[in-house]
C-alpha positions in Angstrom: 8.6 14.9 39.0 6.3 14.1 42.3 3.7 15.1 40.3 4.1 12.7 37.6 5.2 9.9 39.3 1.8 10.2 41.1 -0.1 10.6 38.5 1.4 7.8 36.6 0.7 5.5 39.4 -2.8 6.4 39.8 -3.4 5.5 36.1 -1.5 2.1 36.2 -3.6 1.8 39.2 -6.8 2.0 37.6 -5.6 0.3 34.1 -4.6 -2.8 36.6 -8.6 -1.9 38.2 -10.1 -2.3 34.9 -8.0 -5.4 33.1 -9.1 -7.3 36.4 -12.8 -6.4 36.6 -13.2 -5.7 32.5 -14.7 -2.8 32.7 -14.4 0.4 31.1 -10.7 2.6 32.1 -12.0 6.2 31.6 -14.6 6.3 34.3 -11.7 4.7 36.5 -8.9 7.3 35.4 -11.1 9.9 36.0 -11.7 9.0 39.6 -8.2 7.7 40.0 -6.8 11.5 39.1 -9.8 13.2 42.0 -8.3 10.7 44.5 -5.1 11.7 43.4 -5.6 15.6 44.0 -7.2 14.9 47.3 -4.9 13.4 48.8 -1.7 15.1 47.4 -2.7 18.5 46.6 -1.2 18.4 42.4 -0.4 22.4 41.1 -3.0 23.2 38.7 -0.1 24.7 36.2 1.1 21.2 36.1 -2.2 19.6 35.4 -2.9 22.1 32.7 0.4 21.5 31.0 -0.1 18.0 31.5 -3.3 18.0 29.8 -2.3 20.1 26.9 0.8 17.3 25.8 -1.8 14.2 26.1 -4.5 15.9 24.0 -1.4 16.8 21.5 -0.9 13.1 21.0 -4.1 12.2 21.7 -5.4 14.1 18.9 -2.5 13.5 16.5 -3.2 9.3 16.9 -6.7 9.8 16.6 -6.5 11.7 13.3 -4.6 9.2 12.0 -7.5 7.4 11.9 -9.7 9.7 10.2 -8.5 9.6 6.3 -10.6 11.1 4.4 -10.9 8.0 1.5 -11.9 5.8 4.0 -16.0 7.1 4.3 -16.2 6.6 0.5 -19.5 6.8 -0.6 -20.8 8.1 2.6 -19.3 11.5 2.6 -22.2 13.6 1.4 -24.0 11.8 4.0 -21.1 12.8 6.7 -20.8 15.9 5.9 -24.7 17.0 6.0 -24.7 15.0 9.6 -21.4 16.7 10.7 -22.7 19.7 9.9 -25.9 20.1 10.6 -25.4 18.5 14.3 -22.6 20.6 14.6 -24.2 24.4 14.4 -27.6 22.9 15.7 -26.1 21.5 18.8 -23.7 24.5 19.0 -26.8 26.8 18.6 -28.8 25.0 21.4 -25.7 25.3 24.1 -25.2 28.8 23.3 -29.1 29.4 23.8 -29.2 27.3 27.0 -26.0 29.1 28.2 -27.3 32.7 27.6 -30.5 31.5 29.7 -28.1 30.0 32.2 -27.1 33.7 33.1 -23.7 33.5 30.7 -21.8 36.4 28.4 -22.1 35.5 25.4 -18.5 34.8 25.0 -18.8 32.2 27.4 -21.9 31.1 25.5 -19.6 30.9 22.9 -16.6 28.8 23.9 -19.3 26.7 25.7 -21.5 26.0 22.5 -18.7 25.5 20.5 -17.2 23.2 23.1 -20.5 21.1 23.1 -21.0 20.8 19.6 -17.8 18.3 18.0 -17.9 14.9 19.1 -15.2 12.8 20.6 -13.0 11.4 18.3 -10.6 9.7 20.6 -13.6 7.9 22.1 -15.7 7.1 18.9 -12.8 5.5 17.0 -11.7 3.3 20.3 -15.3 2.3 20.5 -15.8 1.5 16.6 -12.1 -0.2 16.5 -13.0 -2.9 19.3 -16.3 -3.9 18.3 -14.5 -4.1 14.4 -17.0 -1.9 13.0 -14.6 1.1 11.8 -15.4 -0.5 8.0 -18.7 -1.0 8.5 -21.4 1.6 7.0 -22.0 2.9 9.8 -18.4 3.1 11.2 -17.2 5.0 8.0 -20.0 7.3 8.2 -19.4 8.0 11.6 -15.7 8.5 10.7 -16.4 11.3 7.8 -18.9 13.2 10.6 -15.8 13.1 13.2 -13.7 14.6 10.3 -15.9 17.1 8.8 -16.8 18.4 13.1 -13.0 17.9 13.6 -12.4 20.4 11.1 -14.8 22.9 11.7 -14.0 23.3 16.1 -10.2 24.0 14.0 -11.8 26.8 11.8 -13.7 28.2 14.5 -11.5 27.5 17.7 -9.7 31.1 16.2 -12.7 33.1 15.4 -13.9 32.4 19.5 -10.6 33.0 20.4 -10.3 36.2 18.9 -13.5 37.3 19.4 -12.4 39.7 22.3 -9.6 41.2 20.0 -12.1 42.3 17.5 -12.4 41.1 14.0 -9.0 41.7 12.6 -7.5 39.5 14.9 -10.1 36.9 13.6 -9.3 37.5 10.4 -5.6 37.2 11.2 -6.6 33.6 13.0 -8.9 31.9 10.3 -6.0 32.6 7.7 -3.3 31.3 9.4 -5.5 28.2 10.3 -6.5 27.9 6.6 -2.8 28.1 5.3 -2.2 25.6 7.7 -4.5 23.5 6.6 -3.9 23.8 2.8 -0.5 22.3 3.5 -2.0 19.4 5.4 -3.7 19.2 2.6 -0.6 18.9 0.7 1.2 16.9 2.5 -1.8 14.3 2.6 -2.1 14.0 -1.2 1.7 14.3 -2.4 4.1 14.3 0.1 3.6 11.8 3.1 2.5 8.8 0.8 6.4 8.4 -0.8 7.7 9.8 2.0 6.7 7.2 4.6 7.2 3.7 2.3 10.6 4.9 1.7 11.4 5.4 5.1 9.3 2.3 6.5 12.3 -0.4 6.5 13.9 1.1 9.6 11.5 1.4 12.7 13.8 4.0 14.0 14.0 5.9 11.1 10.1 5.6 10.2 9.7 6.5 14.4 11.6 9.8 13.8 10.1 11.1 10.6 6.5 10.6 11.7 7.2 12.7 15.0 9.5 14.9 12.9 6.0 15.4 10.7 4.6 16.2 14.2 7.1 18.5 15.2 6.9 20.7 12.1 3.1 20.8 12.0 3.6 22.4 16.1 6.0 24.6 15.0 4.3 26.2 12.5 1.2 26.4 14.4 3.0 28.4 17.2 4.6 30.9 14.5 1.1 31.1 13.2 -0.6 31.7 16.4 -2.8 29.1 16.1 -3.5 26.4 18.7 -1.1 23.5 19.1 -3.5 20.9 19.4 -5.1 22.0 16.2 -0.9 21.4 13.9 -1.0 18.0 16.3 -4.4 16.8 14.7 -3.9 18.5 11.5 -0.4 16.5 11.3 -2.0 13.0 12.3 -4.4 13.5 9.6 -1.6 14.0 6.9 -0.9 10.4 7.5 -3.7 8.6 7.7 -3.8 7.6 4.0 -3.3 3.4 3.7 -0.7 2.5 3.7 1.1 5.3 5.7 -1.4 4.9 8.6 -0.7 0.8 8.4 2.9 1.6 9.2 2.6 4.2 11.4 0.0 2.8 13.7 2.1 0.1 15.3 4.3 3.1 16.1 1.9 4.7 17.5 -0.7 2.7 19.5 1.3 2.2 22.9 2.1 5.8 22.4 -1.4 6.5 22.1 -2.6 4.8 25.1 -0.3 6.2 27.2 -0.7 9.6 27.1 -4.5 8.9 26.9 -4.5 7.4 30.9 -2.3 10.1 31.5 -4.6 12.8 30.2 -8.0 11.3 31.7 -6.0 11.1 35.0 -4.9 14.9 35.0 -8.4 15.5 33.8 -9.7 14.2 37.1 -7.1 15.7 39.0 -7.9 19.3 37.5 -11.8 18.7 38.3 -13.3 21.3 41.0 -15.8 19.9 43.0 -19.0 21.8 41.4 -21.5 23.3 43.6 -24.8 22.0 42.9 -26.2 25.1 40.7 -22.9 23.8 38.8 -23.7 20.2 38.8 -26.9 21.1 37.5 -25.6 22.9 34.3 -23.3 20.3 33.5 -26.5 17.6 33.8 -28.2 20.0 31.8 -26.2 20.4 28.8 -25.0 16.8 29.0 -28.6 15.9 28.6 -29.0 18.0 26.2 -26.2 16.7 23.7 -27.5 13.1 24.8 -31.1 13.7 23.6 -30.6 15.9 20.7 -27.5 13.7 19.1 -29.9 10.5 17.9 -32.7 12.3 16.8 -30.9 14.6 14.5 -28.3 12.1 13.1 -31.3 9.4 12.7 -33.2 12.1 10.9 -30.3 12.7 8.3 -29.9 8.9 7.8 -33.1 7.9 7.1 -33.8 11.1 4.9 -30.5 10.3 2.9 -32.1 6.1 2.7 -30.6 4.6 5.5 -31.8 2.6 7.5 -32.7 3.8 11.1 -30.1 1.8 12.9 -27.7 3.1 11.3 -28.9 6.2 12.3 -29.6 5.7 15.9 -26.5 3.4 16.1 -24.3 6.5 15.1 -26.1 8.9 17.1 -25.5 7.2 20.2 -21.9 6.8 19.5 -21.6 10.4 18.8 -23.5 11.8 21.9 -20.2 13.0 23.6 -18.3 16.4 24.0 -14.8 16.3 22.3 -11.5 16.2 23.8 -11.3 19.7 21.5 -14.1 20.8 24.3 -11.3 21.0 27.2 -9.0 22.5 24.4 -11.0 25.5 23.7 -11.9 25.8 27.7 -7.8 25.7 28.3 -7.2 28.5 25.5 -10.3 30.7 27.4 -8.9 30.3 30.6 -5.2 31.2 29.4 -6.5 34.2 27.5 -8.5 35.4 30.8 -11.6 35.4 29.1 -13.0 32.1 31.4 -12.8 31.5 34.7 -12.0 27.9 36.2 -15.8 27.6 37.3 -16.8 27.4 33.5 -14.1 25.7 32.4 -14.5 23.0 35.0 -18.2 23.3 33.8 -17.3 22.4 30.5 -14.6 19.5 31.5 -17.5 18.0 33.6 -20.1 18.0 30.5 -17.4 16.4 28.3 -16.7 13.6 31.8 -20.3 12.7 32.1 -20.9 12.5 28.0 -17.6 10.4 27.3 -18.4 8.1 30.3 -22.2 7.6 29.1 -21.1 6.5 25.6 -19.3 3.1 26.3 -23.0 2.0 27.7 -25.4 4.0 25.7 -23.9 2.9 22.2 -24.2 -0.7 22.0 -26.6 -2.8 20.2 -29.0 -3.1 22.9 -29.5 0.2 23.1 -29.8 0.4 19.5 -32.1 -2.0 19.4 -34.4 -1.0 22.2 -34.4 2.3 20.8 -35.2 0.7 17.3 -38.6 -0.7 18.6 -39.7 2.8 19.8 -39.0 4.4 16.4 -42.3 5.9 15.5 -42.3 5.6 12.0 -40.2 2.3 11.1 -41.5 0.2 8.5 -39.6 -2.6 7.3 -40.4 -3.7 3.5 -43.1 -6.5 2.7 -42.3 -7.8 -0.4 -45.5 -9.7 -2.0 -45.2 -12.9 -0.1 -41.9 -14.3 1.5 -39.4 -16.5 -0.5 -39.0 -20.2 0.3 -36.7 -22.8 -0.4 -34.0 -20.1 -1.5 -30.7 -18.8 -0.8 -30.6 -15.9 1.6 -27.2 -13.6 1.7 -27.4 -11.7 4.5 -25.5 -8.1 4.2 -24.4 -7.5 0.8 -21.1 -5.3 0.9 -17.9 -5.6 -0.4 -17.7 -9.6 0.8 -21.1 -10.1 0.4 -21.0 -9.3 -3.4 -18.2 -11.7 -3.8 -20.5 -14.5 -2.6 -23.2 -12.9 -4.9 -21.4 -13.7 -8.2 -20.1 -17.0 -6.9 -24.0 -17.6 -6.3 -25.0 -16.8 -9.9 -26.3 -19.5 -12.2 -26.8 -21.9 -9.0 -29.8 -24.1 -8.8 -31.9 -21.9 -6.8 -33.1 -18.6 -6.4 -31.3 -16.1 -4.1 -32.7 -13.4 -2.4 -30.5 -10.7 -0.1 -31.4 -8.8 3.0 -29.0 -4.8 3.4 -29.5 -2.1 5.6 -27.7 0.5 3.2 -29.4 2.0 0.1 -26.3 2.5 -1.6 -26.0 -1.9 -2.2 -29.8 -2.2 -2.8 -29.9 -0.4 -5.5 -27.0 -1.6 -6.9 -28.1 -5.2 -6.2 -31.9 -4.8 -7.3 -30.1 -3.4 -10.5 -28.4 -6.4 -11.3 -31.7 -8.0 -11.1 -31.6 -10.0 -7.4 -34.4 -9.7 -4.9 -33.6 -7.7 -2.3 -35.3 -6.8 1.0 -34.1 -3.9 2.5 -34.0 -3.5 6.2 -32.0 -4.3 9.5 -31.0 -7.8 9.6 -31.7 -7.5 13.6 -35.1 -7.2 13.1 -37.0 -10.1 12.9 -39.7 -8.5 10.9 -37.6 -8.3 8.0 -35.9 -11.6 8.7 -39.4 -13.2 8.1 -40.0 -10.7 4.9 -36.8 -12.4 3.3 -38.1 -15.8 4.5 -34.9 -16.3 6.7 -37.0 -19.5 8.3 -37.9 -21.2 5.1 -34.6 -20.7 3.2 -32.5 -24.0 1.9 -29.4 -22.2 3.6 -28.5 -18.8 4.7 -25.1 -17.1 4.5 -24.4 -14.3 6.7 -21.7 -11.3 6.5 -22.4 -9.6 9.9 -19.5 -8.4 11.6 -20.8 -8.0 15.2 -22.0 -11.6 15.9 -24.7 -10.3 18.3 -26.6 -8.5 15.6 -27.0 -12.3 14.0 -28.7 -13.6 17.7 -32.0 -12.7 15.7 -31.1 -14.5 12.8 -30.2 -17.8 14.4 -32.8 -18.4 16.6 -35.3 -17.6 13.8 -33.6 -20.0 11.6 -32.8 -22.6 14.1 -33.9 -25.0 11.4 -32.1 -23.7 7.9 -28.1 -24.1 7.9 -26.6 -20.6 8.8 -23.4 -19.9 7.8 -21.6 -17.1 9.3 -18.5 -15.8 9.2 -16.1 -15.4 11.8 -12.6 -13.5 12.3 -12.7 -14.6 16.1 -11.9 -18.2 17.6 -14.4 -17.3 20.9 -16.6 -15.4 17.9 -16.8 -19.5 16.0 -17.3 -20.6 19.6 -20.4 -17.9 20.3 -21.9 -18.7 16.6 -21.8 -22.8 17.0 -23.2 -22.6 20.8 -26.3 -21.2 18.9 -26.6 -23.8 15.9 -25.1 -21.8 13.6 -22.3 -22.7 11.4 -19.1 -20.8 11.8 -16.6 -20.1 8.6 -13.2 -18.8 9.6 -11.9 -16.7 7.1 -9.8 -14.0 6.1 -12.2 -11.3 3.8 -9.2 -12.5 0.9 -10.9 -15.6 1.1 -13.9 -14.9 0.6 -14.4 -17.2 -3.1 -12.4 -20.1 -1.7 -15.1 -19.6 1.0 -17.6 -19.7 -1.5 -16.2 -22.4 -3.8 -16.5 -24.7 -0.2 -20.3 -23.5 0.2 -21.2 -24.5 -3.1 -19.2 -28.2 -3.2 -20.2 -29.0 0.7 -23.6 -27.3 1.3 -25.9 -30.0 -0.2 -24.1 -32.2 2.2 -24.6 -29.1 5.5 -28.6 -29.2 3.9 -28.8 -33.3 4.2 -27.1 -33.9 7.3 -28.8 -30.5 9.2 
């Protein structure tokens, strides 16, 4: 109980640390749980234990996230990233690690442990920036499911690799049946079974961790990991509306056992000797650098647009919390030592605390410029005196049909290939391209429109387009009160509105804007 009171101090601690001075909490967890073990020595069977129930709810929140209807459209495109980043990441580690000197069954559990991304820290990200809808955010969602389910598959096969091929046999079946009746579950049984039962909080409380419960059971008579029925159970219930309910449930939950697994993480940390510090740098900068280029690569060969590409990669440069999972299981079964699993703990540390900076826009954007071979579309000559709709998606078409049969012409501006093509079929101008770019701006004649509406959800990727149109009404809309306050600050014109909206929004554009156009 010493233990736990002390380690739940040191992560109120650093929550309290990190409200105050608004920075990230992971980094300060982290260094909360070393302090922590310093000073009072914490036993290692304890942190282990401690860190095997937070990843179990970790992971079963974070799958709740990750329904499968939710990338849509973008699933081909999911699953070709998932998986080709997936092996060729996992291949690289296990080639760097053999070089390093490793067996290759630590090569092994260290390539596989290299080669998922974090989901826990992807969805966070994409969930307070708002941008879990957003092309990108459902792509990266699908590439988080599809890695998600292949470290399950293959967690097994490493596992019983020493045991000889029966035993992996024995493994990868039991983890298929498993998930078969997630799989179930998903389709028939969890979307009655939670509406009936949503009235009563208790009640609802008690049948989503009774879903939990039965999922860990079976996983221990199976043999198979906990961790992979705990993320295989959130996953059953991440169909809308069953996650809708559920997630208020949850959340509190969630972060709670997420400072207290950081925290034991730091605690368990070994201080690395400097050959040691120099792996972990090494493969960390080896996930960093190889991420972008090969999700980019995907993208844009698949007609994306190359922030979307770079924009996911960065988000997805990180080892998973599954890394530390599969190190745990190595370490129990006496096939690694605590040198490599601390090795593999500190690669995941450095890549989940480089994410929160690496995978914002102005990365994405300085990155952008340095793309070799971007090249924006020219139509013949820019448009003038027209209506420009900025970001065409599911909103953005509802303003499209509003638009039609208006005086004047209207021309839209989409980074995703999927909408252009749809849009250029229904016979609009379109300019495809990053609406951050001012290049393209100019190409759609953003400066020389009679008004501009914009759908951008992250109000800094419409900086560009306001202070190239600081002359031409720009609407944008806004979810956010200090999000109206950022727009208007700028000259833009802020529309608060629920996406449901949307054509009483449009209705108001069309009655008011002559009067915006005379008055700007």
């Amino acid at each position: 109980m010493t233990s736990l009171a002390l380690l739940l101090l040191a992560a109120a601690t650093a929550f309290w640390v990190a409200h105050v001075f608004r920075i990230p909490s992971i980094p300060l967890l982290l260094i909360a749980g070393v302090i922590t073990s310093a000073v009072v020595p914490v036993p290692p069977d304890f942190l282990e234990d401690t860190l095997l129930l937070g990843v179990v709810v970790i992971l079963f929140v974070a799958g709740i996230e990750l329904n499968p209807q939710r990338v849509g459209r973008y699933r081909g495109l999911a699953i070709r990233i998932g998986m080709i980043e997936f092996f060729a990441l996992g291949g690289a580690a296990f080639g760097v690690s053999l070089l390093m000197g490793f067996s290759i069954v630590t090569a092994a559990y260290i390539g596989l442990a290299i080669s998922a991304s974090s989901t826990l820290v992807v969805v966070r990200l994409l969930q307070q920036r708002q941008e879990l809808y957003t092309p990108m955010g459902r792509t990266v969602t699908g590439v988080l499911l599809t890695q998600d389910l292949l470290v399950v598959i293959l967690v097994p096969v490493v596992i019983g690799l020493a045991d000889g091929w029966g035993a992996v046999g024995i493994g990868l079946a039991s983890t298929l049946g498993l998930m078969a009746l997630a799989g179930v579950t998903l389709r028939w049984i969890a979307p009655r079974l939670i509406p009936w039962v949503a009235e009563d909080e208790e009640f609802l409380l008690l049948t989503v961790f009774g879903v939990l419960f039965v999922f860990l059971g079976l996983a221990n008579f199976l043999g198979v990991p906990m961790v992979v029925g705990a993320f295989l159970a959130g996953v059953t219930l991440s169909p809308f509306p069953v996650s809708a309910l559920v997630r208020g449930q949850l959340n509190s939950l969630g972060d709670f056992f997420s400072a207290i697994f950081f925290t034991a993480l730091g605690a368990l940390l070994v201080l690395p000797t400097p050959a040691e510090l120099g792996q972990a740098l090494l493969l960390a900068l080896l996930l960093v650098l190889l991420t972008p280029p090969i999700v980019t690569l995907i993208s844009e060969r698949s007609g994306f647009s190359a922030r979307v590409g770079i924009g996911g990669g960065l988000l997805l440069a990180q080892a998973s919390e599954f890394s530390l999972i599969v190190g745990l299981q190595g370490v129990v079964l006496g096939q690694l030592d605590e040198r490599t699993f601390s090795l593999i703990a500190l690669v995941t540390v450095i890549t989940m605390v480089l994410t929160p900076l690496l995978g914002t826009g102005r990365v994405t954007g300085w990155l952008l410029r340095l793309h070799p071979f971007r090249e924006p579309e020219t139509p013949g000559s820019p448009p003038s005196d027209h209506v420009l709709l900025v970001g065409c998606g599911t909103s953005g078409e509802a303003i499209l049909e509003t638009l039609v049969g208006g005086p004047h012409e209207i021309w839209v501006v989409d980074d995703d290939p999927v909408v252009v093509t749809r849009v250029r079929e229904a016979g609009f101008d379109v300019v495809f391209g990053d609406a951050t770019d001012l290049e393209v701006l100019r190409n759609a004649g953003a400066h020389e429109a009679r008004i501009v509406i914009s759908t951008i959800r992250n109000r800094e990727d419409c900086a560009a387009l306001l202070a190239l149109a600081s002359d031409v009404p720009v609407l944008v809309r806004t979810f956010e009160a200090a999000d109206a306050r950022w727009v208007e600050e700028r000259g833009g014109i802020a529309v608060s509105y629920a996406e449901a909206g949307m054509e009483d929004f449009v209705r108001w554009f069309l009655e008011e804007g002559h009067r915006i156009r005379s008055t700007g």
